[in-house]
C-alpha positions as CSV (number, residue, x, y, z in Angstrom):
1,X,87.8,-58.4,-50.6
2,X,84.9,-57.6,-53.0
3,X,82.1,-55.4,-51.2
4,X,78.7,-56.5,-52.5
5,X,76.3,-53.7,-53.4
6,X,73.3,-54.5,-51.9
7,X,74.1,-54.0,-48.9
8,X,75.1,-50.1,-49.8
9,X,72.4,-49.9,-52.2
10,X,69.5,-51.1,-49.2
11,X,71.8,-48.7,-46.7
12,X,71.5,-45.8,-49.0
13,X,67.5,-46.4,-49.9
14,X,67.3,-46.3,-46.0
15,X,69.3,-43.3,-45.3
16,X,66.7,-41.8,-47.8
17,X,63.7,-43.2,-45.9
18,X,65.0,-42.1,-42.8
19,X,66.3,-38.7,-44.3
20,X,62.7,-37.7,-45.5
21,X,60.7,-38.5,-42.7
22,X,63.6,-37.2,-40.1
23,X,63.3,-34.0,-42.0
24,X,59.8,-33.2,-42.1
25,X,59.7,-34.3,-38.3
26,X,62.1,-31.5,-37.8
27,X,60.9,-29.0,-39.5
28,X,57.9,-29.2,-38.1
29,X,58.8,-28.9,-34.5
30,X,61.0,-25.4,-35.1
31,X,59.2,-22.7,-33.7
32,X,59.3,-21.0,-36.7
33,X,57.2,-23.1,-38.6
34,X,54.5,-24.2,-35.4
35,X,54.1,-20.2,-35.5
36,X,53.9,-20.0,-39.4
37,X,51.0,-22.8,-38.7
38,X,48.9,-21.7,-36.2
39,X,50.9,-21.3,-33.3
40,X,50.9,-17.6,-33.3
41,X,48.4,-15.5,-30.6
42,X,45.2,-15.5,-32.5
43,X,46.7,-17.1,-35.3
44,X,48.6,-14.0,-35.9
45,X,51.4,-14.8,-38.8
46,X,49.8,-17.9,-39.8
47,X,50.8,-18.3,-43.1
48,X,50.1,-22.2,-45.1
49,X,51.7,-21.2,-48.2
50,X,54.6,-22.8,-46.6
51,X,53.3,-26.5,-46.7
52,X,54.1,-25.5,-50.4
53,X,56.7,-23.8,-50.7
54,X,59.0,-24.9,-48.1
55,X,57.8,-29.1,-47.3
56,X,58.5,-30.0,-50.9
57,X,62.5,-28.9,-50.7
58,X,63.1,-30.1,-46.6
59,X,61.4,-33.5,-48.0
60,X,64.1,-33.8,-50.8
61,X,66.5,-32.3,-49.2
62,X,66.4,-35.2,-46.0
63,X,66.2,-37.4,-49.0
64,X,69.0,-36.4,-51.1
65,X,71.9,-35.1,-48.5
66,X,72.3,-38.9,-46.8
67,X,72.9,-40.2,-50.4
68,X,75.4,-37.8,-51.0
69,X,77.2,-38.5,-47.4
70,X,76.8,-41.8,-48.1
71,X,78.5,-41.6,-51.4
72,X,81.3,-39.3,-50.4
73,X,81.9,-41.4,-47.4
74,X,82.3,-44.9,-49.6
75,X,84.5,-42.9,-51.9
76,X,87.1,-42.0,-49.3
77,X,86.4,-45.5,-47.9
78,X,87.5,-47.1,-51.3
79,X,90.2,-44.1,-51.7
80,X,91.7,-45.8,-48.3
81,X,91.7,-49.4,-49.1
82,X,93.7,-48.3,-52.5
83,X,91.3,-49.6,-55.1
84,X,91.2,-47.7,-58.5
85,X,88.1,-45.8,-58.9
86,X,85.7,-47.6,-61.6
87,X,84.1,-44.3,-63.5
């Protein structure tokens, strides 16, 4: 049985979608970062540098990270089935 690769190659694009806007959304409720923004007593630690610093690698990072479980997971899956790996 042939899979087609479509339908990996949409699940992958929206483990990716999913992955970096999950992330962001998570980031942004740790306490940590609500203090780092503003949620400190009279903005005490506020500190915006990380919308630059941190946002840009927890956006590719929730992007990135289901692609590679995706990938590792559909390796062992063909691994299992005993097809020969097509490098």
């Amino acid at each position: 049985m042939e899979r087609r690769a479509d339908g990996v190659t949409c699940g992958g694009c929206a483990l990716s979608a999913v992955g970096a806007i999950g992330a962001p959304s998570l980031w942004l409720s740790l306490p940590r970062t609500r203090r780092h923004l503003g949620g400190g007593f009279e903005n005490e630690g506020m500190d915006w540098t990380v919308l630059l610093t941190e946002l840009p690698f927890v956006v590719l990072g929730g992007a990135l990270l289901p692609l590679l479980a995706l990938t590792v997971v559909m390796r062992v899956v063909d691994r299992g089935r005993g097809r020969p790996r097509q490098d």
